[in-house]
C-alpha positions as CSV (number, residue, x, y, z in Angstrom):
1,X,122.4,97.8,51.9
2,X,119.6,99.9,51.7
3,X,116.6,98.7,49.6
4,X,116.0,102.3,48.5
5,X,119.7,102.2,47.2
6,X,118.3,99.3,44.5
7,X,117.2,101.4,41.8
8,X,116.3,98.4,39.6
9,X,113.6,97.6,41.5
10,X,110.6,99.5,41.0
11,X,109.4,102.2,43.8
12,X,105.8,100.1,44.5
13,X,108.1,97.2,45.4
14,X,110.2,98.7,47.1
15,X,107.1,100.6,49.3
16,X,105.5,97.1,49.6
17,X,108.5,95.6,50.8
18,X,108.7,98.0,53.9
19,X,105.3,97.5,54.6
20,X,106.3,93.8,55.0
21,X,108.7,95.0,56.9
22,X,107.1,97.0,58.9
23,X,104.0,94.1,59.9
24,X,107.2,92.3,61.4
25,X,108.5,94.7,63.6
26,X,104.7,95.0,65.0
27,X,105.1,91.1,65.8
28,X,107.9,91.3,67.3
29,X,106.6,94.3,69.7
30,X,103.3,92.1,70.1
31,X,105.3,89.4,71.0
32,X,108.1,90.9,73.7
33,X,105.1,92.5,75.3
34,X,102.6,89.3,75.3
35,X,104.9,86.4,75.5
36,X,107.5,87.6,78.0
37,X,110.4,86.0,77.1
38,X,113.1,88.3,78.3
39,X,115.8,85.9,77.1
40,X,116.5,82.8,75.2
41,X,117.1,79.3,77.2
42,X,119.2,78.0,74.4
43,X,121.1,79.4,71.5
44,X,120.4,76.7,68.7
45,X,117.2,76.9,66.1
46,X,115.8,74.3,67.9
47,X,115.7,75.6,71.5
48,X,114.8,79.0,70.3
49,X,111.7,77.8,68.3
50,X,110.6,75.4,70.9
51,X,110.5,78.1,74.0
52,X,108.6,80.3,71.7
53,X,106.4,77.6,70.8
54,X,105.4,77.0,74.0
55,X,105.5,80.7,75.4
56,X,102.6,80.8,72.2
57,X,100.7,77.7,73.7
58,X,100.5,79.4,76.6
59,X,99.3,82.6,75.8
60,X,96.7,81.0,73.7
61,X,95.6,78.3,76.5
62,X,95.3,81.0,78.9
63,X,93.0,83.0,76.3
64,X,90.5,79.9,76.1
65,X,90.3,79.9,79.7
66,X,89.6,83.2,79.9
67,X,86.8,82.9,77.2
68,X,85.2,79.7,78.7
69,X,85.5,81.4,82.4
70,X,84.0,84.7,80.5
71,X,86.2,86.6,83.1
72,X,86.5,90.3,82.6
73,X,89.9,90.4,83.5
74,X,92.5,91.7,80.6
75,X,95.3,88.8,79.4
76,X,97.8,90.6,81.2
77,X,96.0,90.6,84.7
78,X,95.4,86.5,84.1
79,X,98.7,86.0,83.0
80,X,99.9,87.7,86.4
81,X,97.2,85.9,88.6
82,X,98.3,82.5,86.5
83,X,102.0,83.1,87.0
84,X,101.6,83.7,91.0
85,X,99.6,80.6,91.6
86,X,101.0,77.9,89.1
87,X,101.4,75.6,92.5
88,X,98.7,76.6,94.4
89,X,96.1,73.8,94.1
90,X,93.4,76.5,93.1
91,X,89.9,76.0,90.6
92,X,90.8,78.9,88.4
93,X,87.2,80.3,88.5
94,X,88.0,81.2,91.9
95,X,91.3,82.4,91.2
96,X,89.8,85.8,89.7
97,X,89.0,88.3,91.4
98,X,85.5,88.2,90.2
99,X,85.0,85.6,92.4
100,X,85.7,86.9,95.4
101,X,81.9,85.9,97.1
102,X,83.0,82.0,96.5
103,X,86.4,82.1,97.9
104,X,85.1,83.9,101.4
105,X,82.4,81.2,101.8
106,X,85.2,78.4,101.3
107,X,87.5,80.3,103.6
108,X,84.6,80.4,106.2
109,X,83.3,77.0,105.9
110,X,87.2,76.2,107.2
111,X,87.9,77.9,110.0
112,X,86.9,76.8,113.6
113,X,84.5,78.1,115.7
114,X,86.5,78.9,119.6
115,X,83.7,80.5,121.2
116,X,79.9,79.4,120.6
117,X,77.8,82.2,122.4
């Protein structure tokens, strides 16, 4: 049934109610574009709200990384670079492109020399 069906219920209510409405259908697009969950592990409550409780620890772990590390680089990009290299045994400040002058020097300092003219 359609809310603006009710007519006891008075047209401000009614307005404020779809605004409610509406906040939640913004999560909801927030979170199936942030939290990339394309589908549920489990069916019960409790499998639901767990993988979206850590899909939200995540996001927000990755976020205070990315402050602390002040890298430029948007959520999505570190979330991409993250997901790649979750077993690579990698510091995470050179895992950013930013970074790129530290990462040559390490690869240098292990490669061997064949020929010393």
């Amino acid at each position: 049934m359609f809310l603006t069906n009710n007519t006891a219920l008075p047209a401000l209510t009614i307005c404020a109610l779809y605004k409610s409405r509406w906040q939640v259908e913004l999560f909801f697009k927030w979170f199936k574009q942030h939290l990339r969950i394309k589908h549920f592990l489990g069916n019960s409550e409790n499998a639901v709200k767990t993988q979206v409780w850590c899909a939200v620890a995540t996001y927000v772990l990755i976020a205070i990384v990315r402050k602390e590390l002040q890298i430029d680089a948007s959520m999505y990009t570190c979330l991409q670079i993250l997901s790649v290299s979750v077993f690579e045994k990698t510091q995470l400040s050179c895992a950013f492109p930013g970074d790129e002058s530290t990462t040559e020097q390490s690869d240098d300092a292990k490669q061997l020399m064949l020929f010393n003219f």
